[in-house]
Every structure is written in C-alpha cells, then in structure tokens.
N, C-alpha and C positions, 0 to 999 in steps of 0.2 A: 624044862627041868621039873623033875618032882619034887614039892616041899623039902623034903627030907634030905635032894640034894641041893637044894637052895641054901638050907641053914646050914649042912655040913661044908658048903665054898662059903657062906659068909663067917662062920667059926674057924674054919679052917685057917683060912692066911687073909681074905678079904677087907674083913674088918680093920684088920693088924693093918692092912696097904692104906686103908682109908685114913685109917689115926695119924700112921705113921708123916701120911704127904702133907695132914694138916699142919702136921710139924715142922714141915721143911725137908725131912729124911728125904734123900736120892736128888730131887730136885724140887723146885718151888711149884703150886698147883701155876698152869696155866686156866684159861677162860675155858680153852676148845676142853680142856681133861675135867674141869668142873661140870662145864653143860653134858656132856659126855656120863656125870657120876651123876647128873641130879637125872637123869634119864633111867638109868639101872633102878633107881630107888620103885617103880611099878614091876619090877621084875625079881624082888629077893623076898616074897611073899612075908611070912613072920618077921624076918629078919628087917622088913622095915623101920620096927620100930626102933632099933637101934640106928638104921640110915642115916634116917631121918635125921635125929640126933645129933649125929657128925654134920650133916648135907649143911643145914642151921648155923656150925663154927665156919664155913665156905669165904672167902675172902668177898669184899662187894665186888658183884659184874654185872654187867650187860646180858642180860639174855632174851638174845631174840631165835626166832625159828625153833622153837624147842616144842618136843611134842609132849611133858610132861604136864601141864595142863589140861590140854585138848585129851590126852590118856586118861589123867585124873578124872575127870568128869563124872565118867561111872563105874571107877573101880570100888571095887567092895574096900580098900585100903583108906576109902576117906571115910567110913563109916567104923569101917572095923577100930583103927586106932585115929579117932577122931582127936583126941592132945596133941598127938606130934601130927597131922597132916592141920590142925590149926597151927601149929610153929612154924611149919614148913612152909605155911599160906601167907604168915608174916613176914616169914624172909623172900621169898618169890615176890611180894607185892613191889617190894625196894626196887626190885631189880629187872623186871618183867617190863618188857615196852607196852603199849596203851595196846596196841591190840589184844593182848590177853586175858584183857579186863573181863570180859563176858565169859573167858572160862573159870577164870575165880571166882567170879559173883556163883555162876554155876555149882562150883564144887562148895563155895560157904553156903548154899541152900541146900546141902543135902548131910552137911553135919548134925548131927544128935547135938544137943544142948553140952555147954561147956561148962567150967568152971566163970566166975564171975571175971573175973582180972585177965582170964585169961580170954573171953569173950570182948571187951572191952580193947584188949589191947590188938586183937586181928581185927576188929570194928573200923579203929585208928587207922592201922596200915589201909586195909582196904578203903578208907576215905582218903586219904592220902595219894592211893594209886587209879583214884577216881572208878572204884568200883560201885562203893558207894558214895551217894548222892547226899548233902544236906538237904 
C-alpha cells in the first residue's frame, strides 16, 4: 500500500476498531487478534505512531513466534519515531519469551538518544527481560 492509503485505512475505520476492542466493543482482544495487531504496527507506515500508542494499552500476553521484532530490527520506524518504538520496546520486553532478547538488544542499539526517564525506564525493562546485562 501507498502511505497515502495506509493513513487514509488507519483514519478511516482502523484506528476507531483498534480503540474500540481495547474497550471491550464486539468482543474481548484475544492473544491470537493481539499478536496479529502488534504485527500490522510495521505496516501502517506514519500512522505508527498512533499504533504504537494503542499496541502499549494491549492487555499482558505471551508472545512467542512473532516476527515483529526480527521486522523491527531494521526498519526506518525505530528510528523515525524513536518515543513510541522505545514504549513499544517496554511493553514487548514484559512479554516476549527469552529468545527475542537479541532482537531487542538489536533494535535499542539503533535508537537516536531519548529523553532521560524515558531511557531509564526501557533500560529497566530491557534488564529485566535479560537483554541487558548488569
């Protein structure tokens, strides 16, 4: 898809379905329709940074076999909106099984410099999810 129609489906009804399921509307997110949404978020170009955002209120899960890491690694999207792909790195850390530790490490080594608090607090996740080492 072209940018152009990437933000006119995420303005269009997209965003509105994303809010909507965090709320419970239609039915409750399951795990499979989360991994499923945190997947999309490398494919709605500009419109990430709003995703992202949502991806962040995600109920806690298991995520395993997801290629949203292993994508991340070298998409322009971790540099471009480096705030929310560092928010996004704090919520994936919780939840990401140990093997995906080396694509996080990967994609925090290719962020631009953060705010302070907000460096600090993906620091923590990432030690926590033994990305990083003391």
């Amino acid at each position: 898809m072209q940018q152009a129609a990437r933000q006119q489906l995420w303005k269009g009804w997209l965003r509105r379905y994303w809010h909507d399921r965090l709320q419970g509307m239609f039915a409750t997110l399951d795990e499979i329709e989360m991994r499923k949404m945190l997947e999309w978020l490398l494919y709605l170009g500009e419109a990430f940074l709003d995703a992202a955002a949502l991806a962040v209120r995600f109920p806690a899960i298991r995520i395993e076999h997801s290629r949203i890491v292993y994508e991340m690694r070298e998409s322009e999207l971790a540099t471009q909106f480096a705030v929310e792909t560092a928010e996004l790195l704090i919520y994936l850390a919780n939840y990401l099984v140990g093997y995906h530790a080396t694509d996080l490490g990967k994609i925090n080594a290719r962020l631009p410099p953060l705010p302070a608090q907000l460096r600090s607090r993906l620091d923590e996740a990432l030690a926590r999810s033994g990305v990083l080492r003391e």
